[in-house]
GUTI-635292 format. One record per residue (C-alpha): x, y, z; residue in three letters. Coordinates in steps of 0.05 Angstrom, whole numbers, plus 5000, padded with zeros to 4 digits. Each point is the difference from the previous one (the first is absolute). Layout:
<atoms>
XYZALA
...
</atoms>
This chain:
<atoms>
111331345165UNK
496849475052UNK
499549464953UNK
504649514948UNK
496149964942UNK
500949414949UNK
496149844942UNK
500849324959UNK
497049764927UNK
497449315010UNK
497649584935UNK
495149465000UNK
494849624960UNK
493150185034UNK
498250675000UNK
498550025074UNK
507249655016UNK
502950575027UNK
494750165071UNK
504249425025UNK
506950205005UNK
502250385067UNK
507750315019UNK
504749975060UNK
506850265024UNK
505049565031UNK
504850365036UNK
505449805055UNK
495249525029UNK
493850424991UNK
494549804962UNK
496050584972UNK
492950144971UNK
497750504964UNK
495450515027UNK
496450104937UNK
499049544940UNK
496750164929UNK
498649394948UNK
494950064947UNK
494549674989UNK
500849914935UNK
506349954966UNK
502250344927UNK
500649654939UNK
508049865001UNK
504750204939UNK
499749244989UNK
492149994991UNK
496749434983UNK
506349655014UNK
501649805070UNK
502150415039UNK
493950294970UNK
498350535055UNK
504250495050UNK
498950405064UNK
504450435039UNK
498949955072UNK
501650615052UNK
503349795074UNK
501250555053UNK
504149765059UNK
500550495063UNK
507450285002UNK
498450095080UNK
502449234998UNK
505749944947UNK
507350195006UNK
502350424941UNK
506649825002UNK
499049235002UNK
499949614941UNK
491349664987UNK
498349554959UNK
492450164973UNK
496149444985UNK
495049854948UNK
495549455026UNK
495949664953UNK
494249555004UNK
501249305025UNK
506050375044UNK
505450074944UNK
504450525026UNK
503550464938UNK
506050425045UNK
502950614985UNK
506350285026UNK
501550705024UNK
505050425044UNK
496450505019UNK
506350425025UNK
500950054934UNK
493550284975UNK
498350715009UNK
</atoms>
């Protein structure tokens, strides 16, 4: 295909938490962003529920492959709101 897609299952407390987390690549020294994006608008009750984490959302993040080498190593990056970055390892030579 054209496009890495990665999708990510965020927990939070307010049930419209989840519109503000976004996604990058790093790679080499490449900074990539993604071309699409999906975050509800409202998040699900979590398993937890009415405990915190008492909601979930799983967010969608489609990078172009046009710009990323697939047989480099990227580290996708979960960034949440207030800039927290949550990173995620993967060798992509490896993946088929």
């Amino acid at each position: 295909g054209d496009s890495l897609t990665f999708t990510a299952t965020v927990y939070g407390d307010e049930y419209d938490f989840s519109m503000y987390y976004t996604a990058k690549i790093y790679q080499k020294d490449a900074v990539l962003q993604p071309e699409f994006e999906f975050a509800p608008e409202i998040a699900d009750a979590s398993e937890f529920w009415p405990n915190p984490p008492s909601h979930s959302a799983r967010l969608v993040f489609k990078f172009p492959v046009k710009h990323i080498d697939l047989e480099s190593p990227i580290t996708f990056v979960v960034v949440a709101p207030g800039g927290e970055e949550i990173p995620y390892a993967f060798d992509l030579s490896k993946l088929k």
